[in-house]
N, C-alpha and C positions, 0 to 999 in steps of 0.2 A: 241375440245379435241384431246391432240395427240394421234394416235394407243396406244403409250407403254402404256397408262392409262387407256383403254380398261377393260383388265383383271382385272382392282383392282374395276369395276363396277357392272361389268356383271355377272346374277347371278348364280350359281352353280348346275350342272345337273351333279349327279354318274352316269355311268354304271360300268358295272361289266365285265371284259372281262372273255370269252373264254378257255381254254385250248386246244390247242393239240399235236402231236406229230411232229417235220418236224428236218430230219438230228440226228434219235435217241436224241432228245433234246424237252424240252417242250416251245412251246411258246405261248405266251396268243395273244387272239385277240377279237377286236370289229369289224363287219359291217361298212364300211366307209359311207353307205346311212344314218343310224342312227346317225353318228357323222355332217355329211354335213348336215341334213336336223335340229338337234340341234344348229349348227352356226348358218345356213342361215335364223334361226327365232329370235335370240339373244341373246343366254345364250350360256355358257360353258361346253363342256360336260369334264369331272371330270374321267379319267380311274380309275376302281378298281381293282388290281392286284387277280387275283386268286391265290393265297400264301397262306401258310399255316401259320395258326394263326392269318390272316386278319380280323378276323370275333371278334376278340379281338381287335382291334384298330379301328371300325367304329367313333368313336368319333374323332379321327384325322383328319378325312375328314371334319370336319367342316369349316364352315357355309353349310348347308345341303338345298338347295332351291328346288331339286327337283331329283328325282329317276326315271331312264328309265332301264327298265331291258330284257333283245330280249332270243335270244337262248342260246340253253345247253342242256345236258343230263338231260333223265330222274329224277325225284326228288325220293329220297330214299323215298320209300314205309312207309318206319316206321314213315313218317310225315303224314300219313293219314289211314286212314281206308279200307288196302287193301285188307281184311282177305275174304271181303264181294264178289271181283273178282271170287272165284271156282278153280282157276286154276291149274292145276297138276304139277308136278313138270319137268313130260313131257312137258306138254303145256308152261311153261317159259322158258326153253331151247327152243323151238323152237321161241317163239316170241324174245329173247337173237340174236338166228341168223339171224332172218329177217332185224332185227333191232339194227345189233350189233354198229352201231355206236351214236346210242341213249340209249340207256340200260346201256353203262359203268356207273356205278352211282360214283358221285362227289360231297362229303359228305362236302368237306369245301367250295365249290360254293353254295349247298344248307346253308349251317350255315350263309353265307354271306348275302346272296340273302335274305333268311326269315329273316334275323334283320336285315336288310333295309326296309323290307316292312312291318313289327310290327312297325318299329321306324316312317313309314309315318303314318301308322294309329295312333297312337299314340300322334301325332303332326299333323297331316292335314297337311304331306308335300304331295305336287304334286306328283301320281305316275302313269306310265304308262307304264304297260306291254303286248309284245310282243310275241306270239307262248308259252314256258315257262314260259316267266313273267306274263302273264295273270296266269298260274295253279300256279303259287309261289305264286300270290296274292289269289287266292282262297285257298289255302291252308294254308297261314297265318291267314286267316279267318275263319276255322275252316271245308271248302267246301272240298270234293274227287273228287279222278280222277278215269277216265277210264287208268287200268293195258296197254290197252292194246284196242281202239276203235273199230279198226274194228272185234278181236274175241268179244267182251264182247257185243256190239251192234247187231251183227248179234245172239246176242242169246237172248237180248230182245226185238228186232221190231219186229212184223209183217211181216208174207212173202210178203205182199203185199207194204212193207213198201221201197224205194228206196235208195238202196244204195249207198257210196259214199267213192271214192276212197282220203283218204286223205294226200296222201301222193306218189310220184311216184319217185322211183328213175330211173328208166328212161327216163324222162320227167321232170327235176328237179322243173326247172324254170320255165316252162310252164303250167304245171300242174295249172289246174282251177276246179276249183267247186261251183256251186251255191249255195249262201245263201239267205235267206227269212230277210229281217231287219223289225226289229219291229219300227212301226210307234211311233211318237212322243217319240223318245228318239236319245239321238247328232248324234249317227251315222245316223237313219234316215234323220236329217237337215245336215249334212256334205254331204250325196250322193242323195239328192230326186232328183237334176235335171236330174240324172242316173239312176233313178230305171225303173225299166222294167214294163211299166203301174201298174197296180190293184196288179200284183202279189208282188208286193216288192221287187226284185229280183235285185241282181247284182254276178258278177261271181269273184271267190277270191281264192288265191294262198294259196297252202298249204304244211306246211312241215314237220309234225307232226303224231305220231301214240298212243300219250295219248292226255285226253283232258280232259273236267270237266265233272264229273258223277252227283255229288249234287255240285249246288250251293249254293254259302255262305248266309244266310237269308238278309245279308244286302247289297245282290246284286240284280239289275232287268236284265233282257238280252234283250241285243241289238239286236242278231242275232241269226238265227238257219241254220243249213245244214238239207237237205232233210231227215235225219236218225234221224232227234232230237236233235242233237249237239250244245250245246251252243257256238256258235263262238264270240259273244263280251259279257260285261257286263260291267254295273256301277253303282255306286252308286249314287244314285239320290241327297242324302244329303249334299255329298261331291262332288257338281260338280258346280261353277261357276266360269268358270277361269276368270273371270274379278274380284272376292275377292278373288281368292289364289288356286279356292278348284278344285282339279282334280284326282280320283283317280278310273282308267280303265283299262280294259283287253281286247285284240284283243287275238285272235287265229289266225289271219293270219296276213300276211306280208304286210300293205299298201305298205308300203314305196318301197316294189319290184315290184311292182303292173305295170311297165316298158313295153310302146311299145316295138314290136321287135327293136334291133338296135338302143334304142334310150333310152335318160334320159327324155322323155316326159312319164307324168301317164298316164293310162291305163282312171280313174277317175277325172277329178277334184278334187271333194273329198277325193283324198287317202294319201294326206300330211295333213288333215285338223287335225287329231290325235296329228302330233305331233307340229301345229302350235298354236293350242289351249293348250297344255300341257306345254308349253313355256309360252304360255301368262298366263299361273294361275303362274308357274314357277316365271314371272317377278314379277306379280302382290304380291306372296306370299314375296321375299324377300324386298318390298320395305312395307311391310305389319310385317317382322320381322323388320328390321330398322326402322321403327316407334315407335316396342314398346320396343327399347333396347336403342336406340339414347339417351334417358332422365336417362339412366343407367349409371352414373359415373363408370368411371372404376376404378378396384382395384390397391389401391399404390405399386409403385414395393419398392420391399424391399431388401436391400442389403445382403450378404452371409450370416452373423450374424444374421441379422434380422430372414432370412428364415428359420434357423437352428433353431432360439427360439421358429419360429412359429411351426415347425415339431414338435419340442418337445413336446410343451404345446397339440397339438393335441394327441399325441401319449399318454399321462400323461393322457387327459380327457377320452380317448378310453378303457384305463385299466379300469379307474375308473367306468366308464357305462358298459363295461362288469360284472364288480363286482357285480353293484349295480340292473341292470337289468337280468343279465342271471345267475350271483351265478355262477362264472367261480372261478374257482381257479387260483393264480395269481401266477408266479413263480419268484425266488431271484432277477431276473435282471427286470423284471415288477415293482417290489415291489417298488422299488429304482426312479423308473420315476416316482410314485407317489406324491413326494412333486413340483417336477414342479409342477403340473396343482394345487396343494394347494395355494402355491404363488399366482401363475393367480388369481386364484379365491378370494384368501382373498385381490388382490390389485386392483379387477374390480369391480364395481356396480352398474355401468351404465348400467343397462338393465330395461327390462319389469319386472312387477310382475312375470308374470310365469317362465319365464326363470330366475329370481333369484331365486324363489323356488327353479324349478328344477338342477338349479349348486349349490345351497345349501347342498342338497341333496347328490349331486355327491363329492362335496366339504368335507361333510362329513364321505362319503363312504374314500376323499380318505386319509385325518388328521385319518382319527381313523378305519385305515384297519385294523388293530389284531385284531382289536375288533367286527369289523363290519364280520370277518371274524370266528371269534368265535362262534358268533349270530347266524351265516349260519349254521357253525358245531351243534350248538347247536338245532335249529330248525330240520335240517337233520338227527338227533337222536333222535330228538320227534317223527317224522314221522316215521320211522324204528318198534318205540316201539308202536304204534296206529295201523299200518299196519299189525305186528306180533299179537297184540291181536284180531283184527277186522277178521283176517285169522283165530284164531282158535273157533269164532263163527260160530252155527249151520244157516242152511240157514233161517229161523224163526227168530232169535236173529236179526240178518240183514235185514230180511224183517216189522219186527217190530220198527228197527232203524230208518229205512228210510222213514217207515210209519210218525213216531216221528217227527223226521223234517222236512216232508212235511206239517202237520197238522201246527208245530210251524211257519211254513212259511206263513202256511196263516192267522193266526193269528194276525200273524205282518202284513203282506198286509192290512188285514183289518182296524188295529187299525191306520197305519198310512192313511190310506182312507180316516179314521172318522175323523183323525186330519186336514188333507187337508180342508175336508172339515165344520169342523168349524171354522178353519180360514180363508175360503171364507166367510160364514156367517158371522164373525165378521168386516172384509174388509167390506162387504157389508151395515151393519149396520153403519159406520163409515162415 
């Protein structure tokens, strides 16, 4: 197969770029290790502009085979349950300037990011999040974060409990910290020929000063740091990338996990993340081609065509508002009504139900004065039932209600009795 036809194969990985500021101007950006190490396994990685109003067009990006989502700012607070933090309004200024380059919150990276990661759960697309993306996918899932790790943690461990620097801007890159990995779950099988005997132990790069506080019920964890810190998670259910299903969180950074001076990992298993989230990746879109391949597609239809077809939808729309929500319809509405009558009285090739129900619509929309009279009429019963049941004493009311709970069970009972002599009859038969 030649190169050019590569692209119209291979399957389709978003991420979400970056924002920042270089030359008073904003430019977005991805990690080039996350792009390299999504080629080098064989799918496409997919840029997602941080633009505003992007979060309105995710359907564009389609065919959607798999979602890799890395770093960013802080996630605006109002998407979880941050009230439970304490913090003063002293104490967030201060964690603001420790951590002024994580803190700026970026409300349309967050709208983006969180309807990608509903739209994975949703559909069982492949997701896998990095630093951020791990807390965006807990947070789509209904899980919290720590405001703020190292204040909120040092105030519920144990003195005796050891602490752990997760984040050094001094030390960017180098900066390491020990995690504990939970035995029989993927990360354990991606690093055992690395773990550090009995204890479970390997050492991992950190660049972060929130993290997960509750995780999401339908998560297990991979990994913990010395202070309790959930550093990976997955979901058990959603995870065999050889039928499609992958859907993980890392807190740290495999993929930077880099000898000194060198593109050699630190682990063997520190690319296994995003090799396996490729293979659910391949496996899921040759798993959507399967069940869309036997999907005829729809006739294109020439300018006229399209415009009759606009219409007639726009004509059935009036008429279902009418007939389902009791909208009032206004003079230039009114007027698109006999399109979709036409439609309807010139199609009848459907099901039972759905002829009903265009029947229905059908005659919502031939006898709208009338059907719209009804409403009126109905809306003035209610008005006049309202006003006298309002100037009943609380008694009068409680005797009402009594009335037609008693009539209710009456009726429960008698149709009971009928059920059940007509099993008795069935039975005799």
């Amino acid at each position: 197969m030649a190169n050019s036809d590569l692209s119209t194969v291979l399957p389709r990985v978003l991420i979400v770029s970056r924002r920042t500021v270089r030359k008073n101007k904003f430019v977005d950006f991805v990690g080039e290790y996350h792009l390299d190490l999504i080629v080098s396994y064989g799918a496409v990685p997919v840029i997602v502009p941080r633009v505003s109003g992007v979060h309105m067009l995710l359907q564009s990006f389609e065919p959607i085979h798999g979602v890799l989502l890395c770093e960013g700012e802080d996630i605006d607070p109002s998407h979880y349950d941050a009230q439970l933090s304490g913090f003063s309004p002293g104490e967030l200024e201060e964690i603001r300037k420790l951590h002024a380059s994580d803190t700026a919150i970026d409300k349309e990276k967050d709208s983006i990011e969180l309807g990608l990661a509903k739209l994975c759960l949703e559909r069982n697309i492949p997701y896998l999040g990095i630093c951020r993306g791990s807390q965006v996918l807990n947070v789509a899932c209904g899980g919290t974060l720590y405001q703020d790790v190292d204040s909120e943690l040092s105030k519920e461990c144990p003195e005796n409990t050891q602490r752990v620097a997760h984040i050094s801007y001094e030390n960017y890159d180098e900066h390491r910290h020990v995690v504990k990995v939970v035995e029989n779950t993927p990360l354990h099988g991606w690093f055992k020929d690395s773990l550090d005997g009995e204890r479970m132990e390997i050492s991992v790069n950190s660049y972060h000063h929130q993290g997960v506080k509750r995780l999401a019920p339908r998560f297990v964890p991979m990994a913990f740091s010395p202070d309790g810190l959930v550093e990976g998670f997955y979901e058990p259910d959603a995870y065999n990338p050889d039928e499609g299903k992958f859907i993980m969180g890392l807190q740290f950074h495999p993929e930077r996990m880099r000898k000194p001076d060198s593109d050699d990992f630190e682990y063997p298993g520190c690319p296994s993340a995003y090799q396996e989230f490729v293979k659910a990746v391949r496996a899921y879109e040759k798993k959507l081609n399967g069940t869309t391949a036997c999907v005829p597609k729809s006739p294109k239809l020439n300018h006229d065509q399209e415009m009759k077809r606009r219409n007639i939808v726009t004509s059935l729309s009036v008429a279902r508002n009418m007939y389902s929500k009791r909208g009032i319809v206004s003079g230039r509405e009114s007027d698109q009504l006999d399109v979709g009558a036409e439609f309807l009285e010139a199609n009848t090739a459907l099901s039972l139900q759905q002829e009903t129900r265009l029947k229905q619509m059908g005659a919502t929309v031939r006898n709208a004065s009338a059907y719209m009279k009804q409403l009126k009429m109905c809306e003035e019963r209610e008005k006049v039932a309202k006003a006298f049941i309002g100037k009943m004493s609380i008694e009068q009311i409680s005797d009402l209600t009594s009335f037609y709970r008693t009539k209710s069970r009456i009726c429960s009972k008698a149709l009971e009795t009928k059920f059940h002599d007509l099993l008795l009859e069935n039975d005799a038969d």
